[in-house]
N, C-alpha and C positions, 0 to 999 in steps of 0.2 A: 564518289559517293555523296550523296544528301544528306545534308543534317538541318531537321528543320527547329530545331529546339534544344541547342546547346547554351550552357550557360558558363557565363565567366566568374573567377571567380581567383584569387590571389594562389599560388605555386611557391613552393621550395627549391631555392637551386638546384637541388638533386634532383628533382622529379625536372624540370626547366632542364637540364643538361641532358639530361636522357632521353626526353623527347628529342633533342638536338641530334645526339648521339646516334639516335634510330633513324634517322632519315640521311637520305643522299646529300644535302646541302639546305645550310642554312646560314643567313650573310652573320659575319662574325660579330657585328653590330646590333644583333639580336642574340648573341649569346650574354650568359650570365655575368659571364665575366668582364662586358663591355661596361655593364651596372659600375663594376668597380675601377674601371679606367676612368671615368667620367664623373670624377669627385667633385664638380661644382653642381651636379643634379644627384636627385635622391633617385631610386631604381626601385623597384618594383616587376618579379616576375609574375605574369597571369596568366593563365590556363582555360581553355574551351573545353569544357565536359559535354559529354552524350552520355547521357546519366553517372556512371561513374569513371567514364573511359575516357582520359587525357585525347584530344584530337586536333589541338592548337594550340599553340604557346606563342609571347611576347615577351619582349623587354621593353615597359615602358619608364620612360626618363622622367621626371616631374620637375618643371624649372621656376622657380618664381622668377614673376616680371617689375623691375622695378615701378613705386609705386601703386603696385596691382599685390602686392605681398600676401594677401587674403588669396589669393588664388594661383593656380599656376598651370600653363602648358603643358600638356600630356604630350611624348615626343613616342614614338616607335620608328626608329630608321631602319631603312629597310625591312621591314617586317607590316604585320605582322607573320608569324607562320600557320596559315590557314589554308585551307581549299578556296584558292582565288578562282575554280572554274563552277562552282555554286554558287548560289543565291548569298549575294554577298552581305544581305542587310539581315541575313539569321545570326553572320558572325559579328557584323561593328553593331548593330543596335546593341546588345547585350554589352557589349565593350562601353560604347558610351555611356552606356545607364554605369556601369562600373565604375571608371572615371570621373562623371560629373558627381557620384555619392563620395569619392575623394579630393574632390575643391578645383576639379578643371575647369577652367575656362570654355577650353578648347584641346582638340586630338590633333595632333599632325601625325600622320601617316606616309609611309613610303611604299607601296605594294610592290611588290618585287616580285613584276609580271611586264616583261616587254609590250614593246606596241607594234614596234618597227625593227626591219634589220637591213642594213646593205655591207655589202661583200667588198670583198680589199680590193675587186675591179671593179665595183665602181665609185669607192671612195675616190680612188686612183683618178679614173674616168671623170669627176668631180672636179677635183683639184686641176687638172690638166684643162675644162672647157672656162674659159672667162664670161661664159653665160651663166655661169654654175656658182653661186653665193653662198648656200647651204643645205647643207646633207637634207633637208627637208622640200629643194627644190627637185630634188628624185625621188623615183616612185621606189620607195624599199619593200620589203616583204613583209607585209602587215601577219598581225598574231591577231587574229579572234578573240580570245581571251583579253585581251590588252584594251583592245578596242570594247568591248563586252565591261571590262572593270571603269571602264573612261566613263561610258556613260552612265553608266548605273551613281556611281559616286556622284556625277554630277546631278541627276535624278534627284539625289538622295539631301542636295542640300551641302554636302562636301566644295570647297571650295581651292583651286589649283592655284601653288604657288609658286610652283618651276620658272624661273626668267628662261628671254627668251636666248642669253648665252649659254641658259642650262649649267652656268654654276651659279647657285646663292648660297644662303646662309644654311645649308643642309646639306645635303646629298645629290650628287650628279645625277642628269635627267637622263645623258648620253653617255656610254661609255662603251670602252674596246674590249673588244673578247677574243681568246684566240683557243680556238675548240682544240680540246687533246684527244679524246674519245676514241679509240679505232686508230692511234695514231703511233708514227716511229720517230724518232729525233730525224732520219732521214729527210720523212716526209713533212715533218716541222722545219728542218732547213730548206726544204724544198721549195716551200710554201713563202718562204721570206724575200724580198728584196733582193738585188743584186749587193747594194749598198749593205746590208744588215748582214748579208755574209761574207761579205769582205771584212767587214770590222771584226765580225767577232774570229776571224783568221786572223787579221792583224793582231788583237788583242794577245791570241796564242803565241803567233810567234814572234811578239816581243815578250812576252815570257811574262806575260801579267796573271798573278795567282791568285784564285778567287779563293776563300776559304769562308764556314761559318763563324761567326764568330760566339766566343763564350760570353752573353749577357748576365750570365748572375756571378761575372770575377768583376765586372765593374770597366775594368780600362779599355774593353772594345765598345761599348757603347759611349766611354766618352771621346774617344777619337771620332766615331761617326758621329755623335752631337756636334763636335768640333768642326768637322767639314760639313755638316747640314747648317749650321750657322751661317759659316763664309756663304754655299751655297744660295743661301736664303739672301743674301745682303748684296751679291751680283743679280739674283734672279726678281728680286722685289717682292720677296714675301715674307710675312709676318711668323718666323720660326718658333713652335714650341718648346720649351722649356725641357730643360736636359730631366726632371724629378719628369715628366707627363712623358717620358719612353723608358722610365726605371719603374715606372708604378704600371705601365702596359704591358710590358714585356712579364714582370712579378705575376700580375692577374690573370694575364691568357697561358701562360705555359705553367702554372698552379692548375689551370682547370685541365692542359692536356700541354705533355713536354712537348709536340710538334706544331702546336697550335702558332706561334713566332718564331722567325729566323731573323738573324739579323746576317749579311752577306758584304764580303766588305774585299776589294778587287785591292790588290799592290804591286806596285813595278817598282823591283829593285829596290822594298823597302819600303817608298811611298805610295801614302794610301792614295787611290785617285778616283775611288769610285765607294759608293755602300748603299745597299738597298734593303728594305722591311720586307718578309712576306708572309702573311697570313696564311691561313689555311682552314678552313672545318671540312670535314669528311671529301666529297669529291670537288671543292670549289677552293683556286688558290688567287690570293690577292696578292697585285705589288703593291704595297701601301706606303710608302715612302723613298725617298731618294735623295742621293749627293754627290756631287761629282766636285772634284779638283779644277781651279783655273789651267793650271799649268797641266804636261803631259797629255793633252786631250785628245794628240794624236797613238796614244796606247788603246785607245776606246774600253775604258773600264767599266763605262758605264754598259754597254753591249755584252761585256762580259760577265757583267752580275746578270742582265739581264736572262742568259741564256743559262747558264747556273740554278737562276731559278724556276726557267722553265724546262732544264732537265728533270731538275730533285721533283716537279708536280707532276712531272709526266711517268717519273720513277715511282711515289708515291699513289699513283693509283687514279690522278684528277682527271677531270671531263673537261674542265677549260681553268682557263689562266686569264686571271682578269687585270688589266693592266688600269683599272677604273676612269675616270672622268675622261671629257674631252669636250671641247666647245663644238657645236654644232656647222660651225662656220668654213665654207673652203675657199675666202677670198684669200688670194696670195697677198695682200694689203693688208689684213685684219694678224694684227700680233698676235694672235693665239692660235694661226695656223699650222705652226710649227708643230704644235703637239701632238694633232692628227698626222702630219707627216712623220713622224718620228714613231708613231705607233704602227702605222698603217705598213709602214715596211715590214713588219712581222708575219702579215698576213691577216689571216681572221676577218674579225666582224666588226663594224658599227653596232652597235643596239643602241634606240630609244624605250626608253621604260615609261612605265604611264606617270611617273614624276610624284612630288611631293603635295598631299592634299591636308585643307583645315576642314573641321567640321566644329561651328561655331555653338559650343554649348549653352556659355552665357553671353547673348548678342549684345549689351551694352557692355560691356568687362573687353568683350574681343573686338568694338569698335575700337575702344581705347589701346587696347594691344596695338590694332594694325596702326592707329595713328601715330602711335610711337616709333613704330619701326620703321613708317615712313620717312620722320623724320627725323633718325638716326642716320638712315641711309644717304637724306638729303645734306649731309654734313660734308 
């Protein structure tokens, strides 16, 4: 449907949730509730009227930049929730005039509309030719729409900030999808790896027991903080803070009890594996993960993994998004593993059209980008 004259204009979480609510999928990072996970930014739900008819909603983030304190970064990840296959400048002009009358600089935007997609044979086929560098050196299954929102955005003055690993300071360009839709656990095991179904049989029969765990008694979320820390300190990344999965876990399952799980695998006792998984209406996230040094031959982490893509596929989902991955399938390049480790499941690559600026006030967002230039240059 066309909408040539909708106007934006500020939403109440209730009305924000219900739009949510009515639709097939919407990323959990445009729900209401992410507002309040994300307590170093102010939130703001907004809404697209066709005269009095709700037909679009956001969650946008507001960040001051240091220095720049008169103003601030308008963020929408993964969103906004609009008709990406119309005339896209009836929905962000109005948006913008929005924001820039609330002290934006500038919009970052995530449209969460594919571009591209390649299939677990030829990720596979990728990683196996040494002519083969990155999933962009194959020809994958372009999306119209993807390609159709690329240009127009750039048309429009929008400006692309996806690096070319496809992880930055935002939101993954690239990521693994593994379609439930039409499907059986059968044909989900079927679909996997030789390796990905031996583990998760090994997992079984050494007797590793996955359960949910209770997040509002306290003590299963700190054992998993406990092992995502270790985790974080073998794997070299920077771990959040035990209060930022007590304050996520509080705000998403207030807005809906199955909105978070937390999944946490033990053999014999010890925990050796625990996984996050989100979910809004048909779309389920892995969002986090921890595995144990020791026991790694139980493969617990296999066994969360399959736990929770039973409970999505029980639960009614279309796919299971296991999120980011680097774009890369040199066997040399250290972030190859992750696509290997994914790709055993089956499913998809998707490329998404990535993360855009659209510069409101061009001296304010020179000094923005020079900054973060050389933050990064540190």
């Amino acid at each position: 449907m066309t909408y040539e004259n909708v106007t934006v204009r500020p939403i109440s979480a209730a009305e924000h949730l219900a739009f949510v609510r009515a639709r097939a999928s919407v990323s959990f990072l445009q729900t209401p509730a992410w507002g309040r996970v994300k307590t170093e930014w102010r939130s703001e739900s907004v809404g697209w009227f066709d005269g009095r008819r709700l037909v679009g909603a956001g969650l946008v983030l507001y960040r001051p930049v240091p220095r720049l304190d008169r103003f601030t970064l308008a963020y929408l990840p993964e969103g906004p929730a609009i008709d990406w296959t119309g005339e896209i400048g009836a929905w962000l002009d109005p948006l913008a005039a929005h924001l820039k009358a609330r002290g934006a600089f500038a919009v970052r935007l995530c449209p969460p509309v594919r571009t591209d997609t390649w299939s677990a044979a030829q990720v596979k086929q990728g990683l196996a030719d040494p002519g083969v560098r990155r999933l962009t050196d194959m020809a994958g299954l372009p999306d119209p729409v993807g390609a159709r929102v690329t240009g127009r955005l750039r048309a429009a003055g929008w400006l692309p900030q996806s690096p070319e690993d496809g992880f930055g300071a935002g939101q993954p360009q690239v990521k693994y999808e593994l379609p439930l839709a039409g499907r059986t656990e059968d044909d989900l095991l079927g679909g996997m790896n030789q390796l990905w179904r031996r583990n998760i049989k090994k997992a079984a029969r050494a007797g590793v027991e996955v359960t949910v765990g209770d997040v509002a008694a306290g003590e299963d979320l700190k054992v998993f903080h406990d092992l995502y820390v270790r985790t974080a300190a073998r794997d070299r990344f920077t771990p959040r803070p035990a209060h930022y999965f007590a304050t996520m876990f509080a705000a998403m399952r207030a807005e809906d009890p199955e909105r978070a799980r937390l999944y946490l695998a033990r053999h014999q006792g010890d925990l050796v594996a625990a996984t996050v998984l989100v979910r809004v209406g048909a779309h389920a996230w892995y969002s986090y993960g921890a595995s144990s040094t020791g026991k790694r031959e139980v493969r617990g982490s296999n066994a969360c993994q399959w736990a929770m893509i039973r409970d999505s596929l029980a639960a009614g989902c279309d796919v299971y998004d296991l999120r980011g991955i680097t774009p890369t399938l040199d066997a040399d390049d250290p972030h190859v593993g992750l696509i290997q480790f994914k790709v055993g499941t089956g499913g998809r690559a998707v490329r998404y059209v990535g993360e855009w600026d659209l510069p409101l006030r061009p001296l304010v967002y020179r000094a923005f980008d020079l900054y973060m230039r050389r933050r990064r240059g540190r």
